[in-house]
DOMI-464765 format. One record per residue: residue number from 1; residue in one letter; x, z, y of N, C-alpha, C in turn. Coordinates in steps of 0.001 Angstrom, whole numbers, plus 500000, padded with zeros to 6 digits. Each point is the difference from the previous one (the first is absolute). Example, Ala and Ser with C-alpha at 12.3 -4.5 7.8 and 13.67 -1.06 7.14 Angstrom:
% DOMI-464765
  fike  rotor    n.xx    n.zz    n.yy   ca.xx   ca.zz   ca.yy    c.xx    c.zz    c.yy
     1      A  513190  507800  494310  499110  500000  501190  500900  500000  501200
     2      S  499650  499280  501050  500820  500060  501190  499230  500730  501090
END
This chain:
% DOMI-464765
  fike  rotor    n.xx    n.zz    n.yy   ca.xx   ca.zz   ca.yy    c.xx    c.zz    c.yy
     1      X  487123  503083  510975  501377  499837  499561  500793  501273  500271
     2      X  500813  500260  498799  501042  500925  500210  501174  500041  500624
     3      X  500362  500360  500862  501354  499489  500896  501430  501203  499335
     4      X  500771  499144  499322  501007  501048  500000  501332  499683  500670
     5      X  500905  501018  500399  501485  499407  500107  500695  500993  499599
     6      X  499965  499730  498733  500996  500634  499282  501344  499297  499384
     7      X  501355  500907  499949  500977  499407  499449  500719  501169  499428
     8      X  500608  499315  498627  500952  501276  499335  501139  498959  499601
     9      X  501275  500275  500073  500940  499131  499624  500429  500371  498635
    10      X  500360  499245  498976  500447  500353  498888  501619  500699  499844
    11      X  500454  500965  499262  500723  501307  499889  501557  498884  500114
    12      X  499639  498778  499157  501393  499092  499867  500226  499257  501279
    13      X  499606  499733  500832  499640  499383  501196  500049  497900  500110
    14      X  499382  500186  498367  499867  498527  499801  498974  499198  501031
    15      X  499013  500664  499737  498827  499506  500837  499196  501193  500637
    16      X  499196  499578  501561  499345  500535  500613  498930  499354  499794
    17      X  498463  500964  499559  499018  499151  499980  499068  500688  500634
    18      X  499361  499170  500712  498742  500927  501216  499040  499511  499929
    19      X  498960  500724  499520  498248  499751  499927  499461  499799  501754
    20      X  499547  499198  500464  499826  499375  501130  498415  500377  500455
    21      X  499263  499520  498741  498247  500526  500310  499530  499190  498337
    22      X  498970  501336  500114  499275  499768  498530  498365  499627  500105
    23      X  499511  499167  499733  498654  499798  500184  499319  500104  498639
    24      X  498189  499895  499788  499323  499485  499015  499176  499008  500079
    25      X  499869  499605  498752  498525  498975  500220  499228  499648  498611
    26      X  498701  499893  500555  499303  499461  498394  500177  499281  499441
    27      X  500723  498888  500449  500264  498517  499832  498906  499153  501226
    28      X  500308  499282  499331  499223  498644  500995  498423  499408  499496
    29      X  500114  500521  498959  498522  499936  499381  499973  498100  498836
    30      X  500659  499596  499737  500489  498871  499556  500808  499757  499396
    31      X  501716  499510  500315  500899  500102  498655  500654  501257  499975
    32      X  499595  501106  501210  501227  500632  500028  499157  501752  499996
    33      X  499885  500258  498190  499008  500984  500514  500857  500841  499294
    34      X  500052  501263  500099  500695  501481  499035  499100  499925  498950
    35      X  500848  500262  498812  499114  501126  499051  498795  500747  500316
    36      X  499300  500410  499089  499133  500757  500194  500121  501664  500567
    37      X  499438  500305  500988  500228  501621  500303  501769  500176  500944
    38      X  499600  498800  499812  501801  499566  501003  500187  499510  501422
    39      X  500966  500122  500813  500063  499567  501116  501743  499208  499594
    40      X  500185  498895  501278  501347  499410  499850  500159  500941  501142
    41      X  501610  500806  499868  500838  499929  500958  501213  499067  500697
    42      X  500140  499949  500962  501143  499564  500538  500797  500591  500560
    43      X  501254  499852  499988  500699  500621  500182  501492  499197  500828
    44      X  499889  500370  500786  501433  499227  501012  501095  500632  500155
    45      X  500951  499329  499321  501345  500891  499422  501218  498923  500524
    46      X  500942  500609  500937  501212  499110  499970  500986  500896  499402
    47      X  500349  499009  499820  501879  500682  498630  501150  499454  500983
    48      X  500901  500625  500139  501529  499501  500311  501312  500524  499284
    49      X  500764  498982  499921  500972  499945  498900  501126  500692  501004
    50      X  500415  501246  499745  501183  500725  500572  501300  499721  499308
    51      X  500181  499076  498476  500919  500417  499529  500737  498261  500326
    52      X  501250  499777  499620  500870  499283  500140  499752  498477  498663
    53      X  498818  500627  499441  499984  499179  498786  498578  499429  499894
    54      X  499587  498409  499688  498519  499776  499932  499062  501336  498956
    55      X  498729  499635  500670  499057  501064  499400  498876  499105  499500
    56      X  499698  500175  498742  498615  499338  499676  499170  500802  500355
    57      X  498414  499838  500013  498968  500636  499996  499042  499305  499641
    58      X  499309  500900  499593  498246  499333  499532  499020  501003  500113
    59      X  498712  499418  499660  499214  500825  500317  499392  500729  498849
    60      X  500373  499494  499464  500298  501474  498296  500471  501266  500189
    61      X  500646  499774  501002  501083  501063  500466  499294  501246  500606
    62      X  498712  499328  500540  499303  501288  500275  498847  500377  499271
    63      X  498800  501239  499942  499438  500064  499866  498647  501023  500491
    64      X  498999  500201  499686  498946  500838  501336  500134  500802  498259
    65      X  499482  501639  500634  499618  500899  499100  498622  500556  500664
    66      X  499133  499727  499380  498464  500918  500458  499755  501229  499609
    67      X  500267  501459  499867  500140  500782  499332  500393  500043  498376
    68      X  501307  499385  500352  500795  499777  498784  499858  498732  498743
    69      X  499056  498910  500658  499803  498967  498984  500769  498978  501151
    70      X  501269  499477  499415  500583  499096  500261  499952  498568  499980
    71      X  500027  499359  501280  499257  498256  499825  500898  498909  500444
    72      X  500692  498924  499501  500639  499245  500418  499319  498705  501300
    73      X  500463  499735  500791  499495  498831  500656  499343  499345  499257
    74      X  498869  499280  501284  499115  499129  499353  500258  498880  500975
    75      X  499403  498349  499815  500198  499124  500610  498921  499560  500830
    76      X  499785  499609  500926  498584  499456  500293  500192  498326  500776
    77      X  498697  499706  500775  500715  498690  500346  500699  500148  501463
    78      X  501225  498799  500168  500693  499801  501353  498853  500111  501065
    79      X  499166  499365  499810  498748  499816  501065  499303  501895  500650
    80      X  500052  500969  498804  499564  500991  500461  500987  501207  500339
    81      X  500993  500056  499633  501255  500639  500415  501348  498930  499871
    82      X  500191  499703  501572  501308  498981  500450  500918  500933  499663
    83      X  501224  499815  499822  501184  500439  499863  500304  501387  499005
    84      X  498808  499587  498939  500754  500526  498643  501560  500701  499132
    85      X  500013  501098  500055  501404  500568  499746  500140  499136  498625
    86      X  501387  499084  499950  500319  499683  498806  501279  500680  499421
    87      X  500797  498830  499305  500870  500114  499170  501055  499315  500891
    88      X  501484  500533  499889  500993  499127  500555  501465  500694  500476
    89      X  500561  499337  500913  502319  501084  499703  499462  500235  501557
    90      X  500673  501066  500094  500461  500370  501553  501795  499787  500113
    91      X  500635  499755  500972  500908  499469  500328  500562  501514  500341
    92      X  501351  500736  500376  500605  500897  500990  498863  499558  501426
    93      X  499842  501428  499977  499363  500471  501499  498555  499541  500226
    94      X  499586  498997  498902  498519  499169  500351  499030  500666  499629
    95      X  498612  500039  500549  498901  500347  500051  499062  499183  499491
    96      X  498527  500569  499437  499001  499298  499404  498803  500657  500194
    97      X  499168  499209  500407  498368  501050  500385  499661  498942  499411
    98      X  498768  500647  498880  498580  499205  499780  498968  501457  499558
    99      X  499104  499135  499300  498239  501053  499979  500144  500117  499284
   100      X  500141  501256  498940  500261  500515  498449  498259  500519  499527
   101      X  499200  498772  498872  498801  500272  500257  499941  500980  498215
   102      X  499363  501355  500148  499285  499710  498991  498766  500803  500109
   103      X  499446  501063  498476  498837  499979  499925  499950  501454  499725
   104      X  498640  500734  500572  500271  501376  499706  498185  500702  500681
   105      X  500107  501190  499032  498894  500577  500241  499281  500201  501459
   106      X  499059  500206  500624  499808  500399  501350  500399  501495  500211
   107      X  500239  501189  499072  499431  501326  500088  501844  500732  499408
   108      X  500175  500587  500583  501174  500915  499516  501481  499444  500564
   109      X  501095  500991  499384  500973  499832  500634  500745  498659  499838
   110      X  500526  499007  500904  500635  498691  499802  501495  500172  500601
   111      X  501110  499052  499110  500994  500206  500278  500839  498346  499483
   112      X  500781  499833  500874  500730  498652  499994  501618  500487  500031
   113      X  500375  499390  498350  501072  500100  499162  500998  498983  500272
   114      X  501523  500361  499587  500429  498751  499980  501007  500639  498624
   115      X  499553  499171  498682  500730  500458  498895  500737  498957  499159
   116      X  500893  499249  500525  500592  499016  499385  499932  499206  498939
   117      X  499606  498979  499817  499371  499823  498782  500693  499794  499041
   118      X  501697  500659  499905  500864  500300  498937  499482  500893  499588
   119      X  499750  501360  500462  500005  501134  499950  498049  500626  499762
   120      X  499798  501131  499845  499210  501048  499805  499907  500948  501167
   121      X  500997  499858  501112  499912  501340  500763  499841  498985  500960
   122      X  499498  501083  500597  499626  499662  501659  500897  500680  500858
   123      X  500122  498780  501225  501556  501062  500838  499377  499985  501275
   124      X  498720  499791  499877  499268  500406  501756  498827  500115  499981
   125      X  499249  500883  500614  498185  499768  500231  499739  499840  501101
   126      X  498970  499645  500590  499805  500505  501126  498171  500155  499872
   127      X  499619  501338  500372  497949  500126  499576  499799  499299  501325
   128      X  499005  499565  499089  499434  498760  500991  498309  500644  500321
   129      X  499626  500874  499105  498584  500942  499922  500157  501455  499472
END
């Protein structure tokens, strides 16, 4: 496992979001397997709402880049990763941690996005490889 503690706050100071620790795995060999030539990442991300106004989020919102091929979350079962990053409002001042899972090559540079899923741009990275 990869241990990170990284944090970058966003420029508007809506939300603080901090990558906590990133792991891999083959799957479980049963319902919960990657693609082919693939590994699942996980990824443990809490968000907090700095601004005065509810915040939605989802997990659209982010995404992994493997030397530039971009991948949205994938789902797997409750049974093999508990506490699944979902969908849902943050309140003024509230916080949210879950496991942001998805899927990505073993070999080259990896990076965990957060690009709104209004939008096209990305307003944070942090390399994760």
């Amino acid at each position: 496992d990869l241990h990170l503690s990284l944090r970058r706050q966003r420029q508007m100071c809506i939300r603080d979001s901090t990558v906590t620790k990133v792991s891999y795995s083959n799957g479980d060999g049963d319902m919960n397997v990657p693609d082919n030539s693939k590994q699942y990442v996980f990824v443990d991300v809490t968000i907090k709402n700095n601004s005065d106004k509810d915040y939605e989020y989802n997990p659209l919102d982010f995404q992994l880049s493997n030397n530039g091929n971009k991948t949205d979350n994938d789902y797997v079962d409750d049974d093999f990763v508990q506490n699944q990053f979902t969908s849902g409002t943050l309140s003024p001042n509230a916080s949210y941690s879950g496991t942001w899972v998805g899927q990505s090559g073993s070999d080259g540079n990896l990076s965990f996005t957060y690009k709104d899923s209004l939008s096209n741009t990305s307003d944070f990275e942090f390399q994760l490889r």
